[in-house]
C-alpha positions in Angstrom: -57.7 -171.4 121.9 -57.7 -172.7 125.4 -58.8 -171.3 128.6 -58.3 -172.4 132.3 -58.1 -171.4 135.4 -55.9 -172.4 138.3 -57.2 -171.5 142.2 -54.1 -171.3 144.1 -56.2 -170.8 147.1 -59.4 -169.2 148.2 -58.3 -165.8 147.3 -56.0 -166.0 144.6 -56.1 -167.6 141.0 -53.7 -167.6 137.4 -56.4 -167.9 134.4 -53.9 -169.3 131.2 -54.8 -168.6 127.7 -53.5 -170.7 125.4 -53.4 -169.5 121.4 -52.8 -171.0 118.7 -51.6 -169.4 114.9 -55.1 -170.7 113.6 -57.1 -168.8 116.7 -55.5 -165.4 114.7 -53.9 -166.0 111.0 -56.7 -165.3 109.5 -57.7 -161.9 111.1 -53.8 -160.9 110.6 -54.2 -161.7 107.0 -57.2 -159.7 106.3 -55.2 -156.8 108.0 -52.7 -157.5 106.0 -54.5 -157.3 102.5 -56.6 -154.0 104.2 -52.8 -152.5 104.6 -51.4 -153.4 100.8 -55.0 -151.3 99.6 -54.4 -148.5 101.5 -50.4 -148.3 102.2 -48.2 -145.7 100.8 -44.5 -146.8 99.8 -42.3 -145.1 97.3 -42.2 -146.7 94.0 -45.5 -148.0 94.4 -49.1 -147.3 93.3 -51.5 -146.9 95.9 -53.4 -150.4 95.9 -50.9 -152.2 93.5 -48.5 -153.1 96.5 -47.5 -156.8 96.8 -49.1 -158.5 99.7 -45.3 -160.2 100.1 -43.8 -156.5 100.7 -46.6 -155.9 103.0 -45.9 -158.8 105.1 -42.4 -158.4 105.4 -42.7 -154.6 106.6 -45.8 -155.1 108.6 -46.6 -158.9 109.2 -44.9 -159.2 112.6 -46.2 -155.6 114.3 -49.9 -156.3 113.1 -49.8 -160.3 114.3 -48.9 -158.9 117.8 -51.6 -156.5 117.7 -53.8 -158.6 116.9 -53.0 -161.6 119.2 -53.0 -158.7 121.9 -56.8 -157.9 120.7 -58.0 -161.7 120.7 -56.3 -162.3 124.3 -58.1 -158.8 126.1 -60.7 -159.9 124.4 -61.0 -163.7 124.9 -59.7 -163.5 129.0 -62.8 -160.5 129.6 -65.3 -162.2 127.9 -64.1 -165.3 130.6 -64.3 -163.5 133.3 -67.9 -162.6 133.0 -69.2 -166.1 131.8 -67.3 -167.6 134.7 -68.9 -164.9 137.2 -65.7 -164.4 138.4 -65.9 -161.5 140.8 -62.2 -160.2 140.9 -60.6 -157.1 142.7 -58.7 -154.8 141.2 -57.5 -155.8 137.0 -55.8 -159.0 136.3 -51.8 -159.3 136.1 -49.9 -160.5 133.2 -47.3 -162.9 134.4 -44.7 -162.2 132.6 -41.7 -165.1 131.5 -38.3 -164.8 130.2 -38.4 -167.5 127.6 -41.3 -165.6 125.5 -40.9 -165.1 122.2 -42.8 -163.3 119.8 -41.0 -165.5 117.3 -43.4 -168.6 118.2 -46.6 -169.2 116.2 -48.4 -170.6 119.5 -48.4 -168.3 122.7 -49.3 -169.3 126.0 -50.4 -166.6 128.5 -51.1 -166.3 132.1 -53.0 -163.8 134.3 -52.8 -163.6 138.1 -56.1 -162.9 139.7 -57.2 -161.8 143.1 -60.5 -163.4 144.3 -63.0 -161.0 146.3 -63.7 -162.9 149.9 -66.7 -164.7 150.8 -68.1 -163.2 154.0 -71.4 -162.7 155.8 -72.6 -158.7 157.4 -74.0 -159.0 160.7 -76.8 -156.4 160.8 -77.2 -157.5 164.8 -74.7 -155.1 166.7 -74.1 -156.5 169.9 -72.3 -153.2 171.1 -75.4 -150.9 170.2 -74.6 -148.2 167.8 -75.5 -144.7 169.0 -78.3 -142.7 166.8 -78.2 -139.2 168.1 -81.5 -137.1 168.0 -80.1 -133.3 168.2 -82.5 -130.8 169.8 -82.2 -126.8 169.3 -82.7 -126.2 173.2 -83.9 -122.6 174.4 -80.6 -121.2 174.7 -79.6 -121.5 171.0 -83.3 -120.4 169.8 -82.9 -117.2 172.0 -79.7 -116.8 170.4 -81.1 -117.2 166.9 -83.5 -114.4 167.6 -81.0 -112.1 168.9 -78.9 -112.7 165.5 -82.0 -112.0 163.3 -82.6 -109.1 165.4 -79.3 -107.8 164.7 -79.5 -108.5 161.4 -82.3 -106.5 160.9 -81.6 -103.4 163.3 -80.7 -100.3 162.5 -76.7 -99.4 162.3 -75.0 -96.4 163.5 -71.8 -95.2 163.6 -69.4 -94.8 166.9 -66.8 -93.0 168.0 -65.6 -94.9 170.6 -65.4 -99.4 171.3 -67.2 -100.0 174.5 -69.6 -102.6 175.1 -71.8 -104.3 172.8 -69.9 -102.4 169.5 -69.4 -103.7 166.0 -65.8 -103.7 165.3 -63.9 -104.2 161.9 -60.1 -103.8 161.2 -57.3 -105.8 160.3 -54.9 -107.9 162.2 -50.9 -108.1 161.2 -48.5 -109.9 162.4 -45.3 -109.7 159.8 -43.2 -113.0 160.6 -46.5 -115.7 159.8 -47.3 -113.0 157.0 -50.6 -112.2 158.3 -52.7 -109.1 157.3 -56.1 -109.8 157.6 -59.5 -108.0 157.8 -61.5 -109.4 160.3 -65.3 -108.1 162.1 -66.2 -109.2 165.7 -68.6 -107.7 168.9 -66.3 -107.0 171.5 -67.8 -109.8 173.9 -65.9 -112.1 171.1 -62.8 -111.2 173.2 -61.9 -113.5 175.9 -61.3 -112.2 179.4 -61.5 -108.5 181.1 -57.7 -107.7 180.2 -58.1 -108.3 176.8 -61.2 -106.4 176.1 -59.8 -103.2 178.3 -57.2 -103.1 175.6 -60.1 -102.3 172.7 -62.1 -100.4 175.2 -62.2 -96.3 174.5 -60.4 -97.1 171.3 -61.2 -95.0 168.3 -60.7 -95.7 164.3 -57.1 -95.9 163.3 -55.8 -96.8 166.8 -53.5 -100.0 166.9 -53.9 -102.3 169.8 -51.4 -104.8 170.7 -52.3 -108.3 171.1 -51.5 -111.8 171.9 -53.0 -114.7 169.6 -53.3 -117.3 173.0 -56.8 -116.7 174.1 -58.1 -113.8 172.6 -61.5 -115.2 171.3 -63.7 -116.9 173.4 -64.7 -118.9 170.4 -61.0 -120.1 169.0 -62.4 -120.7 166.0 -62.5 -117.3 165.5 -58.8 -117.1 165.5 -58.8 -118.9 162.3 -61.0 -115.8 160.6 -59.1 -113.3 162.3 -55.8 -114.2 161.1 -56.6 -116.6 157.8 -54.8 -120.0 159.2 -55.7 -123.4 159.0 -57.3 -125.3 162.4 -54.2 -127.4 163.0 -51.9 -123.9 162.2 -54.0 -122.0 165.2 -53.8 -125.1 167.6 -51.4 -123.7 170.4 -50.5 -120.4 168.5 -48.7 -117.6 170.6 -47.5 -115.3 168.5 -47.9 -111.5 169.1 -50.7 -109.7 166.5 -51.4 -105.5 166.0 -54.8 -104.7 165.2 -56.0 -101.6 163.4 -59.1 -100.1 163.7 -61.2 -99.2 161.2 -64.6 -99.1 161.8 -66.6 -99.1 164.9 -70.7 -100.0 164.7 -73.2 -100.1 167.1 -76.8 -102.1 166.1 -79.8 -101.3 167.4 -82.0 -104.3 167.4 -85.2 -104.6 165.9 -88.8 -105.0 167.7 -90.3 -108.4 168.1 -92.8 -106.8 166.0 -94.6 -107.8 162.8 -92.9 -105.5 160.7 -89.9 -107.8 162.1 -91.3 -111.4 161.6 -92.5 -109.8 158.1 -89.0 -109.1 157.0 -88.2 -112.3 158.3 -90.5 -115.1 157.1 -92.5 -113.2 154.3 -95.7 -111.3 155.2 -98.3 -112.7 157.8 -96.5 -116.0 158.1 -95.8 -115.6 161.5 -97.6 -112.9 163.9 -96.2 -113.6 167.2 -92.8 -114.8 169.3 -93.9 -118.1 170.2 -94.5 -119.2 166.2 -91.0 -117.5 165.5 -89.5 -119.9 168.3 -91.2 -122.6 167.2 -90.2 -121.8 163.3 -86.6 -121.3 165.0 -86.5 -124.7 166.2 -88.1 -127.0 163.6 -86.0 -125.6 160.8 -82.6 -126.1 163.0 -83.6 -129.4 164.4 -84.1 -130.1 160.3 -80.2 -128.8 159.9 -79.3 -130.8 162.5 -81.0 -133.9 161.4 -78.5 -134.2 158.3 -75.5 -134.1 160.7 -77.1 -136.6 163.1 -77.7 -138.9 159.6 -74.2 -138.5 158.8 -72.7 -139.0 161.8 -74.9 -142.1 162.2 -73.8 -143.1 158.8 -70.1 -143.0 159.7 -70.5 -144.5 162.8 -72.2 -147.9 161.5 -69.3 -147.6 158.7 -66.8 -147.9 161.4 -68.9 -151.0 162.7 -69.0 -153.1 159.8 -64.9 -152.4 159.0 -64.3 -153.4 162.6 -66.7 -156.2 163.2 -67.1 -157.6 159.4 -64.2 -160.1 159.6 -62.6 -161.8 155.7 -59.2 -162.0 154.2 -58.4 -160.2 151.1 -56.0 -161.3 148.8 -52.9 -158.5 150.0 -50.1 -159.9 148.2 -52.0 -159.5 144.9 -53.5 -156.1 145.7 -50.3 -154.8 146.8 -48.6 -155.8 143.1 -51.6 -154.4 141.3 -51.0 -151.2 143.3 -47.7 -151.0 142.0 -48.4 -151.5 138.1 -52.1 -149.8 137.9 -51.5 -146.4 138.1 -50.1 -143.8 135.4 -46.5 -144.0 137.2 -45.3 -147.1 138.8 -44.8 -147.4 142.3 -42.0 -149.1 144.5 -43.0 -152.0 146.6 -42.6 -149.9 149.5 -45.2 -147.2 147.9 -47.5 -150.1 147.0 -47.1 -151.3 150.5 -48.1 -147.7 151.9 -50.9 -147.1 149.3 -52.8 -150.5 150.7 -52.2 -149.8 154.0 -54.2 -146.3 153.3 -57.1 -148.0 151.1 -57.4 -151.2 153.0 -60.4 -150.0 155.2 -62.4 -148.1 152.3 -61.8 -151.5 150.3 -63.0 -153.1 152.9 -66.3 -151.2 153.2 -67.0 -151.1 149.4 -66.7 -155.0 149.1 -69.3 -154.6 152.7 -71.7 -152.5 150.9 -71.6 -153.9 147.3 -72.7 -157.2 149.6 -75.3 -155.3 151.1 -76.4 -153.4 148.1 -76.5 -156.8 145.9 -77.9 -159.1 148.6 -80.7 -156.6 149.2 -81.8 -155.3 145.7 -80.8 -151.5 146.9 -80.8 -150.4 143.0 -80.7 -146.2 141.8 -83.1 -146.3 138.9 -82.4 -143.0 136.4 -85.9 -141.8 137.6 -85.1 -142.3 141.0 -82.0 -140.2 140.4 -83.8 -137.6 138.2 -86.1 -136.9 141.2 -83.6 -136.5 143.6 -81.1 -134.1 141.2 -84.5 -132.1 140.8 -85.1 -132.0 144.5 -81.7 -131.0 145.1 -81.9 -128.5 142.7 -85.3 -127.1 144.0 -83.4 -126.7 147.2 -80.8 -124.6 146.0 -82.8 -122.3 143.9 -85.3 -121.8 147.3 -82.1 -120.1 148.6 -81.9 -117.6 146.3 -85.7 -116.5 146.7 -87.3 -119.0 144.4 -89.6 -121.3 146.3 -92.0 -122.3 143.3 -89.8 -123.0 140.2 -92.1 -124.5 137.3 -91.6 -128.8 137.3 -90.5 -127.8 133.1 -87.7 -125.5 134.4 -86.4 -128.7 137.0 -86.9 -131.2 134.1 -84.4 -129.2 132.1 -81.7 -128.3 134.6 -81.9 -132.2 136.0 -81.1 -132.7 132.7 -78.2 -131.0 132.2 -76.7 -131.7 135.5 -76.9 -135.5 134.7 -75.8 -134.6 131.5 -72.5 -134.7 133.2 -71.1 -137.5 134.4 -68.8 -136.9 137.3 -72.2 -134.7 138.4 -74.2 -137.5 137.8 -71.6 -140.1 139.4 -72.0 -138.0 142.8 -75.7 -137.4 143.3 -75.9 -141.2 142.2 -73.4 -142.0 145.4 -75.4 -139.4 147.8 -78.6 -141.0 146.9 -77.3 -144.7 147.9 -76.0 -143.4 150.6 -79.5 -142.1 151.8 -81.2 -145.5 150.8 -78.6 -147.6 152.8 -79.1 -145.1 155.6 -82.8 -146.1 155.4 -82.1 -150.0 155.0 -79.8 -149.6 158.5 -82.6 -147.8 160.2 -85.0 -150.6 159.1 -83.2 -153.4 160.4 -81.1 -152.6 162.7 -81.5 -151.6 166.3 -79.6 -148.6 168.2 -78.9 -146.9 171.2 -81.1 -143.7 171.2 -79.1 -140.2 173.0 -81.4 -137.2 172.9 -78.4 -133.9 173.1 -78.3 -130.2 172.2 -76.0 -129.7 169.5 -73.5 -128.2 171.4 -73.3 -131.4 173.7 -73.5 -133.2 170.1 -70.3 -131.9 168.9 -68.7 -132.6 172.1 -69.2 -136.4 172.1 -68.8 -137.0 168.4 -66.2 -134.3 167.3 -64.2 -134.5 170.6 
């Protein structure tokens, strides 16, 4: 057997594998004698069939099979002593003068060739790392909500001012029937709210869907769309009333912060603010971090300039999957994954060059810290390290579980390697300001 391969330039490559009968006769007669012990043909006892019979029936299917064996076998087992770092799987070539007839094969495999490149860690147009504060307006706010929360309900007769209402908004032709709860200062404008105003349970007040929240967003609860389905909506809605509430709210007392942060951890306004803000400035951080993330993402795809080998990529686009595609689907299909190949082939470079490894015990701390996270959200704070051990265990137990903690947790160490070395344009904003700039 003989194996070389053939650059046709920087990017693209045809490894040919020459074999020989001798490289696979015998293997195809040890089959071949394994089959005339073990076969079944009428006439015959099991074990007593002639290895002639056996060839003649079989020979042809089990050479192919096992020429099909030595060549996976022989061309993988070249591409890893040759270091050969490809993209994407190789490509039979296929001819029209093969024969399965012949005794000696020849074989050839198109590859595609990952680029050579360097990553520029040195931004010239400085990247912007956000630092998102909870200002006083959202803390007071906060405290308003919890005191809400914690009030005392009562019943009303009448909306007015200030009122709990529930019911559910119709509007036949976009099949909407929806339960929905808001305050009345949810509704946008004086004429709107005069139409809820002095309303009692099972009245029906006529609407429009254009403006009716102050918060659009809300239009997506009220009437169970989609963002892009609310965008511009002006269709005409009927809302039912069925329940009017009014909430007292509670004292800034320390029954109050009791209820709210466990007994005597908190005894006066100022700590509560100050409890307010650090754990939504700690909300906020992950968002800043992701954002962040994307942002220097978007960098490296736009600034990180190499070739890839398209022409091959496109073809192996075509024949990979479980149904072929046309050309034209191939061509679409790269045109979508071109920029996240280009950022793996970035951060594999980065990852490699830089020795950012996820050891099983790294990842077995962080699926435990995860998990202590989660299970602090449903009251327990101090789970025993025995109980973690055993659901970490578990959860990696699984591999597509497994597969994404293991991609969160790089994620958070290149996020720390991009912090280290390079250098950013700092913007202190409230969040609101925040999701203006970045979300626009």
């Amino acid at each position: 057997m003989n194996i070389t391969k053939e650059n046709i330039d920087a990017l693209n490559a045809v490894v040919k594998i020459e074999i020989s009968e001798a490289d696979y006769q015998v293997k195809v007669a040890e089959v071949l004698k394994d089959y005339s012990k073990k076969a079944n043909i009428p006439g015959f006892r099991k074990g007593n069939i002639p290895l002639g019979m056996i060839k003649k029936q079989y020979g042809k299917s089990i050479m192919i099979d096992e020429v099909n064996k030595l060549l996976q076998e022989s061309l993988n087992k070249f591409l890893v002593e040759e270091k050969l770092d490809i993209l994407g799987n190789p490509i039979p070539k296929m001819k029209d003068d093969f024969s399965w007839d012949e005794k000696d094969y020849l074989f050839e495999f198109e590859l595609g060739l990952a680029p050579e490149f360097d990553v520029n860690l040195d931004a010239k147009k400085k990247i912007t790392q956000y630092t998102i504060v909870a200002d006083k307006e959202l803390i007071n706010k906060e405290i308003v909500n919890l005191q809400q929360r914690f009030g005392k309900m009562s019943a009303r007769d009448v909306i007015a001012k200030g009122v709990n209402v529930t019911g559910t908004f119709v509007n036949a032709e976009k099949e909407i029937e929806k339960s929905f709860s808001f305050v009345l200062e949810d509704i946008k404008g004086k004429s709107n709210q005069k139409g809820f105003i002095g309303q009692s349970v099972g009245a029906v007040v006529e609407l429009k869907s254009k403006g009716l929240f102050v918060d659009e967003h809300k239009l997506m609860g009220a009437t169970g769309l989609t963002h892009d389905d609310v965008q511009g909506l002006n269709i005409p809605l009927t809302f039912t009333v069925e329940d009017i509430t009014f909430t007292e709210l509670a004292e800034l007392d320390q029954d109050f912060f009791d209820k709210v942060l466990g007994k005597d951890a908190i005894t006066t306004v100022s700590e509560l603010k100050d409890k307010i803000k650090a754990d939504a400035e700690g909300q906020f951080q992950s968002q800043a971090d992701q954002q962040l993330l994307n942002a220097i993402t978007e960098y490296f795809i736009d600034n990180t300039k190499f070739d890839l080998p398209s022409d091959f990529l496109k073809k192996w686009l075509a024949v990979s999957g479980e149904n072929p595609l046309t050309e034209e689907q191939a061509v679409e299909e790269f045109n979508r994954s071109e920029k996240g190949l280009r950022y793996q082939l970035i951060e594999g470079k980065l990852v490699k060059g830089n020795n950012l490894q996820v050891t099983f015990e790294e990842l077995k701390e962080y699926a435990k810290g995860f998990i202590k996270s989660q299970m602090a959200q449903y009251g327990n704070m101090n789970p025993e390290e025995k109980e973690l051990e055993d659901i970490s265990t578990r959860v990696l137990e699984n591999k597509e579980e497994a597969k994404r903690l293991q991609e969160q947790l790089m994620s958070s160490k290149l996020l720390g390697f991009y912090k280290e070395k390079m250098t950013f344009k700092t913007k202190e904003v409230t969040y609101e300001n925040f999701v203006k700039e970045v979300y626009k």
